[in-house]
C-alpha positions in Angstrom: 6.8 0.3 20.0 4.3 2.8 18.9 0.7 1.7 19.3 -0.9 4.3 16.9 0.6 5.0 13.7 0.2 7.7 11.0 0.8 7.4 7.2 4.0 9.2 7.9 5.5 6.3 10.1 4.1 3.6 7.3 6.2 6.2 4.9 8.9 5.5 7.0 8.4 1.6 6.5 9.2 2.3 2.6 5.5 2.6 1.4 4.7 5.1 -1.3 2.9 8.3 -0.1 -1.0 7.1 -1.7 -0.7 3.4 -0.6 0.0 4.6 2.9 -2.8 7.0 2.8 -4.9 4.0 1.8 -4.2 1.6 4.1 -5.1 4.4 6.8 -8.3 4.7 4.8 -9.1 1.1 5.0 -8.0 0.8 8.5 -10.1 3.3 9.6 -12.7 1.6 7.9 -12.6 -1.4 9.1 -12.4 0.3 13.0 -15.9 1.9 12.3 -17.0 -1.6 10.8 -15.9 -2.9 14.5 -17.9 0.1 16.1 -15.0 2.8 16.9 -17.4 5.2 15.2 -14.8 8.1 16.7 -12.8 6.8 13.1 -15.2 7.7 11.1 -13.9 11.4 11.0 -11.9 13.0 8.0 -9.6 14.6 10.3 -8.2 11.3 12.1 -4.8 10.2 11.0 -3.6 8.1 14.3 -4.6 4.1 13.8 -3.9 1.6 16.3 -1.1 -0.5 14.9 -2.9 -3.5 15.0 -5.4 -2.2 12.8 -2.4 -1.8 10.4 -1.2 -4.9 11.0 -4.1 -6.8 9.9 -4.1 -4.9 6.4 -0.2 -5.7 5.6 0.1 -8.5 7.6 3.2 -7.6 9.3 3.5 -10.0 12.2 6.2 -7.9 14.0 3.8 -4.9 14.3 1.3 -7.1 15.7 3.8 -9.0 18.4 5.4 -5.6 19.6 8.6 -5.5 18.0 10.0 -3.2 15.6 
């Protein structure tokens, strides 16, 4: 199980290039909304997968199995 993801592995989960791009965006948002304020820059592309999961709602990323 990966515990950071990339919009390359949610590319890999069948998502089109741009929403996958997005949901980084937002996820990285919402981890500078928490106080992560290292997310705030344009060059990070790693999430933590939960971060992810609570945008799609995918319960298997969030329980450790994929």
């Amino acid at each position: 199980m990966k515990k950071v993801m990339n919009y390359q592995d949610l590319r890999a989960l069948g998502y089109p290039q741009n929403q996958a791009r997005r949901i980084i965006r937002q996820a990285k948002r919402n981890l500078v909304k928490q106080g992560y304020a290292f997310y705030n820059g344009k060059r990070v592309g790693l999430v933590p997968t939960t971060a992810i999961a609570e945008i799609i709602a995918l319960p298997e990323l969030e329980d450790g199995k994929q």
